[in-house]
C-alpha angles and dihedrals in degrees: 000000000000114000134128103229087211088056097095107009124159083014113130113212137184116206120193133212091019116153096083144039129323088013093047086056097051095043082052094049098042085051085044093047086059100268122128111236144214104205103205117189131163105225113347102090103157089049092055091040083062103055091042084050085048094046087051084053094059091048085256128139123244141132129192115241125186124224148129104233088214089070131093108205101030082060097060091040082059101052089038086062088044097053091048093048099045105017091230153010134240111166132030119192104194095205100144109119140141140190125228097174118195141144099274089243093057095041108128124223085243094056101054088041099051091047098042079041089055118024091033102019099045093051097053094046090054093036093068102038086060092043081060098059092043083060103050105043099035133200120337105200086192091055096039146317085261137072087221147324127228121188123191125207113230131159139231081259087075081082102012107087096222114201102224106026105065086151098046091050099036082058104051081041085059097042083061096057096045099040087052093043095053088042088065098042098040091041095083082053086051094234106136120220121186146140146234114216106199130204132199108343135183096244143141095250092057102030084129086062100058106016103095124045092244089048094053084047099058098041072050089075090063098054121074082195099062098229140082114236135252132232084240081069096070105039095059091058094052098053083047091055087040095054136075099254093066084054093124095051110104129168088351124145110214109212111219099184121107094243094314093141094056105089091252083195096075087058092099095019103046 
């Protein structure tokens, strides 16, 4: 792996959503990188036990919290932990997400409001609390150039209309927006707000995509690149928007596709 283990050294970060792929990468880069990290996950506590017991290994700091990010007071029980624990936060990485997939006609109430609760709501919630904290502590020159970085996980589906999850995609739509819309409110405070958008990624959640050769084939046809990512994609990226070298990136959403937004079809009928 490729990190510098200065880069964020002294920084403080809560990853959501970390006990699993593409948030289990990140937490392991940021730690890595040289933060400490709060490894938050909903219901896979072993599995975040684990990473927390492989960051130790590697003389890193982290420490496992429970919470469901679409809840209220379960999200400023979890900051308040994390304060307590670390003093302070530097760096939020807003991973939690989920898919309920359904027709749109079939689509349940439950389904669009688990999925807006979790992937829109739970980012917002955790968002400001962090926000917050950004506020009342400041920037430490000696930490980094900036009071605090969020950075919201999106997907390619926040511009990608996606048949048959209409949920999934009107949420990532809405993460955008806000992301964009607390950027530009937070920036004169020079707390940085900005998202990764990821493509097709070797995860968990979309094994079935990417499992089978003709599987991988098909998905293929929608990558310029020709690959399917890797959870290692992403985290890069996140320890790059949570340094100081990305310090003049504000509201910007980071496409990690391989291509994936280019309209791959025009390729042969341009």
């Amino acid at each position: 792996m490729s990190y510098s283990p200065y880069l964020l050294k002294g920084q403080k970060a809560l990853v959501t959503g970390a006990s699993s792929g593409i948030g289990e990468a990140i937490a392991r880069y940021l730690a890595l990188s040289g933060a400490a990290v709060a490894i938050n996950y909903h219901s896979e506590a072993e599995s975040a036990q684990k990473l927390v017991d492989d960051i130790k290994a590697a003389n890193g700091e982290a420490f496992t919290i429970q919470a469901d990010v679409s809840k209220e007071d379960e999200i400023k029980a979890m900051f308040s932990q994390t304060l307590e624990q670390f003093g302070t936060i530097d760096i939020l990485v807003n991973n939690a997400g989920l898919q309920k997939d359904s027709p749109f006609v079939d689509m349940t109430l439950e389904q669009w409001n688990r999925v807006i609760e979790v992937n829109l709501t739970g980012q917002f919630l955790c968002a400001r609390e962090a926000a917050k904290e950004f506020l009342r502590r400041g920037v430490q020159p000696h930490i980094s150039s900036a009071a605090g970085k969020i950075i919201c996980i999106s997907s390619v589906h926040q511009v990608i209309p996606w048949a048959g999850h209409v949920n999934y995609a009107a949420s990532k739509g809405g993460i955008n927006m806000m992301m964009q819309s607390i950027a530009q409110e937070l920036a004169p405070h020079k707390i940085r707000v900005n998202s990764i958008a990821p493509g097709a990624i070797k995860t968990p959640i979309n094994k079935s995509a990417w499992d089978t050769p003709e599987a991988e084939a098909k998905l293929l046809k929608l990558i310029p690149a020709k690959r399917v990512g890797d959870v290692e994609d992403i985290a890069k990226a996140a320890v790059w928007l949570a340094s100081d070298d990305s310090d003049y990136v504000y509201g910007t959403t980071l496409f990690v596709d391989g291509g994936m937004t280019l309209y791959p079809d025009f390729i042969e009928n341009g």
